[in-house]
N, C-alpha and C positions, 0 to 999 in steps of 0.2 A: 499551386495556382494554375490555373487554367489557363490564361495567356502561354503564349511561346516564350521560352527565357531561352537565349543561346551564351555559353561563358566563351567570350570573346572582348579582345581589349578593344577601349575604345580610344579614337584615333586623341581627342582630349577629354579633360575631366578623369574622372574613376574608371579605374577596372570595371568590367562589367561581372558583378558574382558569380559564382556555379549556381547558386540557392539564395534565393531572397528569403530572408529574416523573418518571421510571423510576428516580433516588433519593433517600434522603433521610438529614439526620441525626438521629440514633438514640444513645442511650446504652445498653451493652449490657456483658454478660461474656462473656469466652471461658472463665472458671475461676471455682471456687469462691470467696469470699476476704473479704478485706474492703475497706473503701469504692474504695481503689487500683485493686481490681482492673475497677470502672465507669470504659468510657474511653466520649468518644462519637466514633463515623464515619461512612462512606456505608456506608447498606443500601437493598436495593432494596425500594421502594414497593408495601406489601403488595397484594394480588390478590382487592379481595370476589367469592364465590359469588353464586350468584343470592339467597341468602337474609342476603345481609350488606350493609354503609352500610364505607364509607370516611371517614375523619373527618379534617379538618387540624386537628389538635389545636393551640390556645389553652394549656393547661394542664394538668399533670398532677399527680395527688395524691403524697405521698410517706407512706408507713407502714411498722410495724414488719412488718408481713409481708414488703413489701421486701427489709429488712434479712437476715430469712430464707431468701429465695428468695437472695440476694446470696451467701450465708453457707454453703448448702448443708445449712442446719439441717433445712427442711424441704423438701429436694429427694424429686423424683421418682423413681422406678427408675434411668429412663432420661431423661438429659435432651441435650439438642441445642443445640449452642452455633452461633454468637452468638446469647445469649438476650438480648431487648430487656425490661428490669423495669417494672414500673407497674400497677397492676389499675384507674385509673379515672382519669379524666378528661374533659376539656369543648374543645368545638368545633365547627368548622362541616361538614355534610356536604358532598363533594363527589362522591361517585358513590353511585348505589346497585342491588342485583341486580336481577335481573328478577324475582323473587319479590315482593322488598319493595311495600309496599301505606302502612303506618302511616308513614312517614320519607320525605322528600324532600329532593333535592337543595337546598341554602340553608339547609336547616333549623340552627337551634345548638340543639346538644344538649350531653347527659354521658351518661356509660356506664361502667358497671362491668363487669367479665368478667373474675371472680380465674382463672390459666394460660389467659388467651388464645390458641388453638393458634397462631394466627399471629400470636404478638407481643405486646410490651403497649404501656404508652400513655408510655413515655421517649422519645417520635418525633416527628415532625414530622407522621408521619400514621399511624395504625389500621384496621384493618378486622375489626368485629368484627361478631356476629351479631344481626341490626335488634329482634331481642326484648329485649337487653339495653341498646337505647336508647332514648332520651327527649326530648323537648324542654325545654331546660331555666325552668322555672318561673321568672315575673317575679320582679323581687324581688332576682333574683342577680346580683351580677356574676361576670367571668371565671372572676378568684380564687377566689370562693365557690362559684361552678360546679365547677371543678376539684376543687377539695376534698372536697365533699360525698357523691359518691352511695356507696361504698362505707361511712362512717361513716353517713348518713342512715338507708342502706336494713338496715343489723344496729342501730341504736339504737332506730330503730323499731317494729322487729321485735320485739325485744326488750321492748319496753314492752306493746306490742298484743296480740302471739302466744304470744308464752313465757308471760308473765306473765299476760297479758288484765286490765293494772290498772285500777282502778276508781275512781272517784269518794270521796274519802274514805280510802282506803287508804294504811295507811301502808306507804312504800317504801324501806329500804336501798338506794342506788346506789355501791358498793362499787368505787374507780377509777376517781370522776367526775370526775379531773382528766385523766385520759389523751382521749385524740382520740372516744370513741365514749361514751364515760360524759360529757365535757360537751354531748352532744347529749341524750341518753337523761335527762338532769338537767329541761331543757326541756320534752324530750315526755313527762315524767312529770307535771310542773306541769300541762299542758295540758291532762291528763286528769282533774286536781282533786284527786291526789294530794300527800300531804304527803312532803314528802322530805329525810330524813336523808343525808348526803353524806360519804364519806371521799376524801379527797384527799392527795396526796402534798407533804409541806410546806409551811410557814405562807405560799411564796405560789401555792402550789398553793389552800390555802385559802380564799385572797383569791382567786384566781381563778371558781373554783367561786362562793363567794357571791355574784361577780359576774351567775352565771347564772339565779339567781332561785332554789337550795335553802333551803331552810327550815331548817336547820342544817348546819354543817358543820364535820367534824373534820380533825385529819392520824390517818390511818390509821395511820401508825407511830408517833407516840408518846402518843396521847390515850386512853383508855379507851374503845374501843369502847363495850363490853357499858355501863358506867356510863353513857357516854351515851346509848345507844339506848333502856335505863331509864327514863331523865328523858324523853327523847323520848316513847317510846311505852313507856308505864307496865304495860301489858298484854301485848304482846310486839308484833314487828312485823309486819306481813300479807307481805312480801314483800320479799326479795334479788336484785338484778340487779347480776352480779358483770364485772366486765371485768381481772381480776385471782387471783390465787391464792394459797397460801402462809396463814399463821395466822391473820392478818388476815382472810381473808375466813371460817375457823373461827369467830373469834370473833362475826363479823356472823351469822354461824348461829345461834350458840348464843344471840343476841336475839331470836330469831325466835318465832313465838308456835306453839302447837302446829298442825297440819297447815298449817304457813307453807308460801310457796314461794320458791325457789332458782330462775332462769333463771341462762344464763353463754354465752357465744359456743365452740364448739367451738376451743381450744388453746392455754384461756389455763394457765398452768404454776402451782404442780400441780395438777391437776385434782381437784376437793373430792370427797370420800367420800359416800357414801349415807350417809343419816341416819335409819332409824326417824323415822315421824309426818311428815315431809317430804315435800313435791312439789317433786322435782328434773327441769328440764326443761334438758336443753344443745340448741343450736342452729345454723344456719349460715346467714348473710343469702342470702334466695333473690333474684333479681330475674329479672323478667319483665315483660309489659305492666303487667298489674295490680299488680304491687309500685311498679313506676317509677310510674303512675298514683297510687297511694295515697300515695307519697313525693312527687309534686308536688302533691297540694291540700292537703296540710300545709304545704306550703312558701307555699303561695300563701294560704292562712287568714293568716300571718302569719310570713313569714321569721325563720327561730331564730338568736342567733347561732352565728355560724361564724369562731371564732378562728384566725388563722393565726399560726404562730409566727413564718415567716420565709419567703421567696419566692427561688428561685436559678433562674439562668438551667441552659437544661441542658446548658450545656459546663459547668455548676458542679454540676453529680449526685453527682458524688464527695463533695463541701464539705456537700449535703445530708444524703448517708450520716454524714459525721462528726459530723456536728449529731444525726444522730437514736441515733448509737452511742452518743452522749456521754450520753444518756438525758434523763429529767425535762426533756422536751418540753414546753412548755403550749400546745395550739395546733395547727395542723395546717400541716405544711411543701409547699410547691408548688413545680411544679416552670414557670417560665415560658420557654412554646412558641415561640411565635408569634413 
C-alpha cells in the first residue's frame, strides 16, 4: 500500500499491524433482498487516496437506512455489487494518505460516511475520507463509539441547526423512541429546553422517561394534541420529528402560531407545508467541524447511548432480522474486532 503504515500500539482499540492483509472479511450483497440476502466473505482490503485514513474497524453501527440500502428501497441508479453495508462506525487507524495532516496512524476514531464509494463499515477494515473522521471522544467505549456518530451528528444537528432551540422553549420530539430522537431528547434538555416526548409503546415510554423528558406519551394511542395542551397551555415553540404519518400532523396542529417544524430528510410521509409555520428538513453534514462540535458535547458529559443488542458480524443477517422485526429500543452494533 502506498499510504504510510507505522506498527505502533494504539493508545485504545487494536494493535496497530506491521502489514495490513490484501483481505478481509466483510458482510456484503450481491442482490437486492432481505436480511438472507447479507452473507459475509473475503474482499480485498480497501485502497486509501492520499486524502483518506484506513480504519480496523472495532464496531459497526447498524440502522434503518441499512435495511434500505439492503432492500433496494433506496437504491442508487446504478449500483455495483458486492456492496459492503454500514454508514459508521469506530476503530483504530492503521494507514493514512499522504495528504492527511488532522488523523494519525494509532489514532481511535469513529466516522460516518452515508454511500462510502469504496465500501462501508460491515468489515474488518474501511477507508474513508480523513474529514469524515474523528477521534473519538473520552467517555466512550467501543460500543458506544460504534454507535454514535451517524445518530449523534443528525440529532445534534437537529436540535442546534434546524431548530436553533433555546433556553426555555418548549419542544415536541416526535419518535423519541427510535435511535436518533433518543439522543435529540438529551440534547434538547441540555439546551434548557422543556420536552414533551412521543414514543412508540408503553415500553417505548418507559424507555424515553428514562432519558430525562419531561413528559412522555405513546404516540399512537394517547392524545397528542390534549397532551401537548396541558403541556404547553399556549401552543408549543417547536417540532423535531424523526417520524411521519398523522401523528406527527397532530404534534403540528399543537404547535403555537409561527412554531417550527425540523425532520431529517426521508422519514415517510413527508409532512405538508403549513401556512404560519417554519418548516426546515435536513441532512446530518459531517466534516471537521461537525465531528469537532459532536465531540465537546460528548466530552461536557457523555449522553446515553442505548444499545439494543450487539452480533458479531458473521451474525449481520440475525441483526437485519432484529431490525426488520421493528420497535428497536436502542441501537444494534455490529462487533468487529
Amino acid at each position: 500500500m502506498t499510504p504510510s503504515t507505522i506498527a505502533r500500539g494504539a493508545a485504545r482499540g487494536r494493535p496497530v499491524p506491521s502489514e495490513i492483509p490484501a483481505t478481509m472479511r466483510a458482510a456484503a450483497i450481491d442482490r437486492f433482498g432481505g436480511p438472507e440476502v447479507l452473507t459475509v466473505r473475503s474482499l480485498p482490503v480497501p485502497e486509501p487516496n492520499a486524502q483518506e485514513v484506513l480504519i480496523a474497524l472495532d464496531g459497526a453501527g447498524v440502522g434503518t437506512w441499512d435495511a434500505g440500502l439492503r432492500s433496494g428501497e433506496w437504491a442508487e441508479d446504478k449500483e455495483d455489487f458486492p456492496r459492503v453495508l454500514g454508514i459508521d462506525g469506530a476503530g483504530t487507524v492503521v494507514a493514512v494518505g499522504a495528504r492527511v495532516e488532522r488523523i494519525a496512524v494509532g489514532d481511535y476514531v469513529y466516522s460516518y460516511s452515508y454511500a462510502n464509494p469504496k465500501g462501508g463499515f460491515y468489515a474488518e477494515y474501511v477507508a474513508v475520507s480523513a474529514g469524515k473522521v474523528a477521534p473519538v471522544p473520552d467517555g466512550l467505549d467501543e460500543i458506544s463509539a460504534a454507535a454514535l456518530p451517524a445518530l449523534g451528528l443528525t440529532a445534534l444537528q437537529g436540535v442546534d441547526d434546524a431548530l436553533e432551540l433555546a433556553q426555555g422553549e418548549l419542544v415536541i420530539v416526535h419518535g423519541a423512541s427510535g435511535n436518533v430522537g433518543m439522543l435529540a431528547v438529551q440534547f434538547a434538555k441540555r439546551r434548557g429546553a422543556r420536552v414533551l416526548a412521543t414514543a412508540s409503546g408503553r415500553d417505548g415510554v418507559e424507555f424515553v422517561s428514562r432519558l430525562g423528558a419531561d413528559q412522555v406519551i405513546d404516540g399512537r394511542h394517547d392524545d397528542i394534541v390534549a397532551s401537548a395542551k396541558q403541556f404547553a397551555p399556549d401552543g408549543a415553540d417547536a417540532v423535531l420529528a424523526f417520524v411521519g404519518g398523522p401523528e406527527l400532523t397532530r404534534c403540528l396542529d399543537a404547535l403555537r402560531a409561527r412554531g417550527r417544524l425540523a425532520y431529517p430528510n426521508g422519514i415517510e410521509p413527508e409532512p405538508r407545508k403549513r401556512r404560519g409555520l417554519h418548516i426546515t428538513a435536513y441532512d446530518a453534514e459531517v466534516g471537521p467541524r461537525e465531528l469537532e462540535r459532536l465531540g465537546r458535547e460528548i466530552e461536557k458529559a457523555p449522553p446515553q447511548i442505548p444499545i439494543a443488542d450487539v452480533f458479531s458480524l458473521e451474525d449481520a443477517a440475525r441483526a437485519h432480522e432484529l431490525l426488520d422485526r421493528g420497535h428497536v429500543l436502542g441501537r444494534i452494533v455490529l462487533r468487529i474486532a
